[in-house]
C-alpha positions in Angstrom: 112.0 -6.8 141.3 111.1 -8.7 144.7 107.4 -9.4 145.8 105.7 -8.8 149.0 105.2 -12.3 151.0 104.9 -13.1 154.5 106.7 -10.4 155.6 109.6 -11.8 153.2 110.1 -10.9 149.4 111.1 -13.5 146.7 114.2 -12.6 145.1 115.2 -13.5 141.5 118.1 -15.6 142.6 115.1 -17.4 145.1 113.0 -17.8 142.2 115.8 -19.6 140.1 116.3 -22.0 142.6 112.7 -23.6 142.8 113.1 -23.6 139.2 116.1 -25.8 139.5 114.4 -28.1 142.8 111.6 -28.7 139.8 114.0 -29.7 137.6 116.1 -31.7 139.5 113.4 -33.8 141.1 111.8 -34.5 137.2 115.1 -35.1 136.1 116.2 -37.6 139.2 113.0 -39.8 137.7 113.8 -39.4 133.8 117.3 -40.1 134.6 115.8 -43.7 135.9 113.8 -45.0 133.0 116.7 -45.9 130.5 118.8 -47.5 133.5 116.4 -49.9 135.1 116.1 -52.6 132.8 120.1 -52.8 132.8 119.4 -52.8 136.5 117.3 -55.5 136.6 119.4 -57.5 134.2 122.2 -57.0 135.9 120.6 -59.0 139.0 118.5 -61.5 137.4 120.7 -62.1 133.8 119.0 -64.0 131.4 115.4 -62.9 132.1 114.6 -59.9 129.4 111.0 -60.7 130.3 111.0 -60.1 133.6 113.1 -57.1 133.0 111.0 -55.9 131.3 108.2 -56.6 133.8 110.0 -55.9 136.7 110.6 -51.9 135.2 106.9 -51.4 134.8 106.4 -52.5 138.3 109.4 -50.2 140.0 107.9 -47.7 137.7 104.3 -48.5 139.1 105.3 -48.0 142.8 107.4 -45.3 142.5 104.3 -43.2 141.2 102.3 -44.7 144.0 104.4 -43.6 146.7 104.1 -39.9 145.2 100.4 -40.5 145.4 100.5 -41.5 148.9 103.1 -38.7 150.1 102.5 -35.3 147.8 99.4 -34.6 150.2 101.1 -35.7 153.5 104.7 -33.2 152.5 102.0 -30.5 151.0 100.5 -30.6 154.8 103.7 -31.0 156.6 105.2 -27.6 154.8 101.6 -25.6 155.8 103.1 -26.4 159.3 106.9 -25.8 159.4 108.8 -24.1 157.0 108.6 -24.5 153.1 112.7 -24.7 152.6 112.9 -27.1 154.9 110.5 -29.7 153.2 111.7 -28.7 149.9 115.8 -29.1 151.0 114.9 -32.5 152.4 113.1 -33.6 149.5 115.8 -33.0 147.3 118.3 -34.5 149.8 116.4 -37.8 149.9 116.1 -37.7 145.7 119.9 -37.8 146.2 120.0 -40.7 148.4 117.5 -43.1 146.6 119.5 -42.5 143.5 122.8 -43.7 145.2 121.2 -46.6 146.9 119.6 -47.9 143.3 122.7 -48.3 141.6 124.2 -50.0 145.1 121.6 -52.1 145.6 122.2 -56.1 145.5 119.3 -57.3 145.0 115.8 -57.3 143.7 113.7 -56.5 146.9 116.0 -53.4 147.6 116.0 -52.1 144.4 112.0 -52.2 145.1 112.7 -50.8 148.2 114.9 -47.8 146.9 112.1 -46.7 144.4 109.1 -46.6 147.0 111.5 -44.6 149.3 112.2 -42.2 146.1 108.9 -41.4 145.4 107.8 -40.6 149.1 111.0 -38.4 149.7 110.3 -36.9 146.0 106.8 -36.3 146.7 107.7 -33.5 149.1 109.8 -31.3 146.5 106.7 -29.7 144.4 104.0 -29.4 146.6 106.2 -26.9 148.7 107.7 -25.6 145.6 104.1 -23.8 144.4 103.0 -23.1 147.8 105.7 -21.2 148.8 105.3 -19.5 145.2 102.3 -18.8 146.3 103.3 -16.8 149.4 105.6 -14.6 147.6 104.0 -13.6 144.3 101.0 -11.6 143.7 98.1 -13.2 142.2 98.6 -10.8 138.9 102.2 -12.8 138.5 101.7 -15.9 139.7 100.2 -17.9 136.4 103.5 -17.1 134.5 105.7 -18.5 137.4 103.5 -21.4 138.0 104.4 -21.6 134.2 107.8 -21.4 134.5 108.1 -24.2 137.2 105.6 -26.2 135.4 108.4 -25.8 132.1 111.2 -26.8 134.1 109.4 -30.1 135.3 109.0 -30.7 131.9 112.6 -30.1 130.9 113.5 -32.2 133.8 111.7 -35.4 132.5 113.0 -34.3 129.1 116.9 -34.2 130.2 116.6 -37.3 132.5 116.6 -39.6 130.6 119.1 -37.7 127.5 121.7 -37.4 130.8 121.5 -41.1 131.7 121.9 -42.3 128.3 124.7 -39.8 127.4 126.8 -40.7 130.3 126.6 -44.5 130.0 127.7 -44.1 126.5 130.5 -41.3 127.2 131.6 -43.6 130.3 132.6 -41.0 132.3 133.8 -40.4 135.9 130.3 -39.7 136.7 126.9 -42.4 135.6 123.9 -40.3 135.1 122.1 -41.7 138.3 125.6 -39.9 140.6 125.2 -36.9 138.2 121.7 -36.4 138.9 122.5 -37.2 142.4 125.0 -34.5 142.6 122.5 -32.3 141.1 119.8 -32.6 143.6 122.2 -32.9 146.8 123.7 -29.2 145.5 119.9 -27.8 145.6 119.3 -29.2 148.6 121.7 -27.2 150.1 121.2 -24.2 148.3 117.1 -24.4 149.4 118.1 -24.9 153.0 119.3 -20.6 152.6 115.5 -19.9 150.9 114.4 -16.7 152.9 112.7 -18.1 155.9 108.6 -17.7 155.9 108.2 -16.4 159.7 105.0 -16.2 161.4 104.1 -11.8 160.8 100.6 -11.4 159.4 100.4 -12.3 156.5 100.0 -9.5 153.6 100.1 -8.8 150.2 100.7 -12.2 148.0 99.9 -13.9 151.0 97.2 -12.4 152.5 94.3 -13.0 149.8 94.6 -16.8 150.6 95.3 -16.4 154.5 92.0 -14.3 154.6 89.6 -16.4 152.6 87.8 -19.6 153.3 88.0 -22.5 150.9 86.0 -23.1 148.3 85.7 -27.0 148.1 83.3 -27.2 145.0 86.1 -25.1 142.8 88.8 -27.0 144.6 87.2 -30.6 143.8 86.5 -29.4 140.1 90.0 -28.3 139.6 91.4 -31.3 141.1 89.2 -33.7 139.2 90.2 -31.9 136.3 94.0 -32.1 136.4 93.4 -36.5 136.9 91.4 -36.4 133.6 94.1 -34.0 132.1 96.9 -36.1 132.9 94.9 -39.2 132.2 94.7 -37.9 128.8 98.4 -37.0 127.8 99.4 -40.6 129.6 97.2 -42.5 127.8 98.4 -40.8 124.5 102.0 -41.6 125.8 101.7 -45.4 126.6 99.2 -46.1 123.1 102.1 -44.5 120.7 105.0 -46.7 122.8 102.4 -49.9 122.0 102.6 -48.8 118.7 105.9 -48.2 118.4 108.3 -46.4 115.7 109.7 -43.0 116.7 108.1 -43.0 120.1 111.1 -40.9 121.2 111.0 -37.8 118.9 107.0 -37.1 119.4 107.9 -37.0 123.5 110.5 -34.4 122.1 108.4 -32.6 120.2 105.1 -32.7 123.3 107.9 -31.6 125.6 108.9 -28.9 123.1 105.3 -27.5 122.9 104.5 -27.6 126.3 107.4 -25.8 127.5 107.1 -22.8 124.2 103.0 -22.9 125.2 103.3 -22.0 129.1 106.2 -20.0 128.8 105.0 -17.4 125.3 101.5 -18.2 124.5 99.5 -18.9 128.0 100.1 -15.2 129.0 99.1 -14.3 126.0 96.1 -16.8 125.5 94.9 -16.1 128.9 95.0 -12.3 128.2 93.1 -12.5 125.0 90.2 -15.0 125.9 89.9 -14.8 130.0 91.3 -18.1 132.0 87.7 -19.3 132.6 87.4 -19.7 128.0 90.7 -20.8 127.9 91.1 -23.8 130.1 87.4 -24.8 128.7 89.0 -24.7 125.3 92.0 -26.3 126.1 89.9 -29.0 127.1 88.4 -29.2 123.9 91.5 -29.2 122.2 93.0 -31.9 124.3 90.0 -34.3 123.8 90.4 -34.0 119.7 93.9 -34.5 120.1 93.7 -37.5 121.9 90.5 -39.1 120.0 92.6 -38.0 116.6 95.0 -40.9 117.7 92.4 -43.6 117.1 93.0 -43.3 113.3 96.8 -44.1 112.6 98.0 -42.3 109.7 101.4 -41.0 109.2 100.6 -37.4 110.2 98.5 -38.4 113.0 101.2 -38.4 115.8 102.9 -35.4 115.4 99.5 -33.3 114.9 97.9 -35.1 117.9 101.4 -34.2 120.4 101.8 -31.2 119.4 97.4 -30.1 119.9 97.7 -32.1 123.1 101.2 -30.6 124.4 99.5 -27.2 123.3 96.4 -27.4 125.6 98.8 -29.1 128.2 100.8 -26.4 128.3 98.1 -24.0 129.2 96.0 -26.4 131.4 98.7 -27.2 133.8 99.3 -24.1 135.6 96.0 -23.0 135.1 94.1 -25.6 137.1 97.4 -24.9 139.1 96.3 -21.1 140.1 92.7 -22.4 140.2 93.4 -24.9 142.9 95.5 -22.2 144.5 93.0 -19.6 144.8 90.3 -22.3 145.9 92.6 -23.7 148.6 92.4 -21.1 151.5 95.2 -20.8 154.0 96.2 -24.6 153.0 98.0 -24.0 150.1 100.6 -26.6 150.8 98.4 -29.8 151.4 96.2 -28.5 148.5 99.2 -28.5 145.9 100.0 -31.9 147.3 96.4 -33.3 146.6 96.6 -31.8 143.2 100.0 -33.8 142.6 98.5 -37.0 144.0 95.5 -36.2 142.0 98.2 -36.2 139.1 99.8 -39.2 139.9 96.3 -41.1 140.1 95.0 -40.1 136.5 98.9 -40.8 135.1 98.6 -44.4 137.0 94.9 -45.6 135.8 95.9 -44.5 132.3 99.1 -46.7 132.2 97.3 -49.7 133.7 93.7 -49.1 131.2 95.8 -48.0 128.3 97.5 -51.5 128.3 94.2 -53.7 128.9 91.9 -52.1 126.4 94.8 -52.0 124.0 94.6 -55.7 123.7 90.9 -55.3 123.3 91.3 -52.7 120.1 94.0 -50.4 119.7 91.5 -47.6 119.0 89.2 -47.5 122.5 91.6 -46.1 124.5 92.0 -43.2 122.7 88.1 -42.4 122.4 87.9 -43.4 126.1 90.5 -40.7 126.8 89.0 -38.5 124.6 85.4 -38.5 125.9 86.8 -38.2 129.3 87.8 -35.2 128.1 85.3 -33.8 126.1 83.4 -34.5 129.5 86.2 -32.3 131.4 85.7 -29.7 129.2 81.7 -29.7 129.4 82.1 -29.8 133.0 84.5 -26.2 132.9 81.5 -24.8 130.7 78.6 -25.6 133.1 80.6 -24.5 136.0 82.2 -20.9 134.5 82.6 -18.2 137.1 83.5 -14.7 137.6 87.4 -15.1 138.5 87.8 -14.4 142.8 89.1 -10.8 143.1 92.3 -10.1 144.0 93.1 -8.8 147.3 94.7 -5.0 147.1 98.6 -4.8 147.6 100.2 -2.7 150.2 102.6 0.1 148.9 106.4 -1.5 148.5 
């Protein structure tokens, strides 16, 4: 089944493509995060310190730059077209990965990471705005979903492929394979069917037609920082804990993923989006604040409540943001990215000071942040926007 867009209709094959550019561009950062403290060894031996420091800092920038850049690419690709932004943000994933494992020193390695993130930055903005264009509003949540789950598998199969292929020592290191990867979809988006300039109608139309609405958009963006704060801080406090950080990402990635792809249709059908992301809220804030008390089945009970209302809350605020955004749905899914970026960033950098301080606050800070999201949804519920009617097809 295709769906009307701007005068253009989203084919399966189409679909399964900007699942792989989400993929691909998750997996060409996970792929990183095993192989740059050999990296950094490599060019400043006998320093496991600053190895150590120097990764949280290439880490820290490369966010930055998507901060800085998802709104910019989200505008360019309202302006030109969508495949076009997405191919070349693939193509420069490629490139950055190639020019980190050649670079010779320090500063370019620096250099390679900021130009990752602002080439990266212009993969999923365009991604959700050109899903936007080609899927009525009645479908969209699932495939925001499904995009959402293969961002998440992305991050998940980074870091497994870098690791495997170091230790298999094969023709290919997991930085070229991802490389490879990327460069392939990059040539396969360049052949997405073109968004042309005919009125637009049916998926399209109902954003073309109607005027943002900035207090909805704000809320929606405001929520997704405090959402991602959340899950980040969750993340950094179990790795200063330490002990089996890796199998509770496993099992958050493993939740999220089942949650938006089987139970958010079926959530968001039984208690109404507006209930649903208010009580995902809820559920993320005791998940979070349940971390504060370290007992041995406090980590896998927190993930997998927290991966749960993650899973749901992601393309949710998603298709909230979407339906507030007007005819800019491109810049908008870029300011909800940087908004993203900016919650994932002050968590790392808090979650680290106020550890020192007790190893409990940041948990309760995350989690009243929360609780303060979720009060916000409840004072703020409205009647969902109506769909626009579909022409005949």
């Amino acid at each position: 089944m295709t769906l009307t867009g701007r005068g253009r209709t989203l084919s399966g094959g189409s679909f399964l493509l900007l699942l792989g550019a989400g993929l691909a561009v998750s997996m060409s950062y996970g792929v990183t995060l095993p192989l740059l403290p050999a990296i950094v060894l490599a060019l400043q031996p006998g320093d496991p310190a600053g190895a150590a420091r120097h990764t949280g800092w290439l880490t820290a920038v490369y966010t930055a730059a998507l901060f800085v850049f998802s709104p910019v690419w989200g505008a360019v690709s309202d302006r030109i077209q969508r495949r076009w932004v997405i191919s070349g943000g693939l193509a420069g994933a490629a490139i950055t990965l190639l020019l980190l494992e050649m670079a010779p020193t320090l500063p370019l390695v620096y250099a390679s990471r900021v130009a990752a993130g602002a080439l990266s930055a212009a993969v999923l903005p365009a991604v959700f705005a050109y899903i936007v264009e080609t899927t009525v509003q009645a479908r969209r949540q699932r495939r925001f979903a499904w995009i959402a789950s293969a961002t998440a598998l992305g991050f998940l199969l980074g870091p497994i492929a870098g690791t495997a292929a170091a230790a298999l020592g094969g023709a290919l290191t997991g930085l070229q394979l991802a490389s490879v990867l990327c460069l392939a979809l990059a040539v396969a988006a360049s052949a997405l069917p073109t968004m042309d300039d005919t009125p637009p109608t049916g998926a399209a139309g109902d954003h073309a037609s109607r005027s943002a609405d900035v207090r909805c958009l704000r809320e929606s963006l405001l929520l997704t920082g405090l959402v991602v704060f959340g899950i980040t801080v969750a993340e950094v406090g179990l790795t200063l804990f330490g002990g089996g950080v890796a199998a509770y990402f496993a099992l958050c990635s493993a939740v999220m993923v089942a949650t938006q792809l089987l139970g958010y249709p079926l959530l968001e059908r039984w208690l109404g989006e507006a209930r649903l992301v208010l009580s995902s809220l809820a559920v993320m804030s005791f998940a979070v604040t349940l971390l504060a008390w370290r007992t041995p089945w406090t980590p896998a009970v927190s993930f997998a409540l927290a991966a749960g209302g993650l899973g749901v809350l992601i393309p949710a605020l998603a298709v909230r943001i979407s339906l507030a955004a007007g005819p800019r749905q491109g810049r908008a899914m870029g300011t909800q990215a940087a908004a993203a970026n900016l919650g994932q960033a002050a968590a790392a950098g808090l979650t680290g000071v106020l550890f020192t301080v007790a190893s409990w606050v940041p948990f309760l800070l995350a989690g009243a942040l929360l609780l303060a999201g979720a009060l916000l949804a409840a004072a703020t519920q409205k009647p969902p926007l109506p769909e626009a009617k579909q022409p005949p097809h």
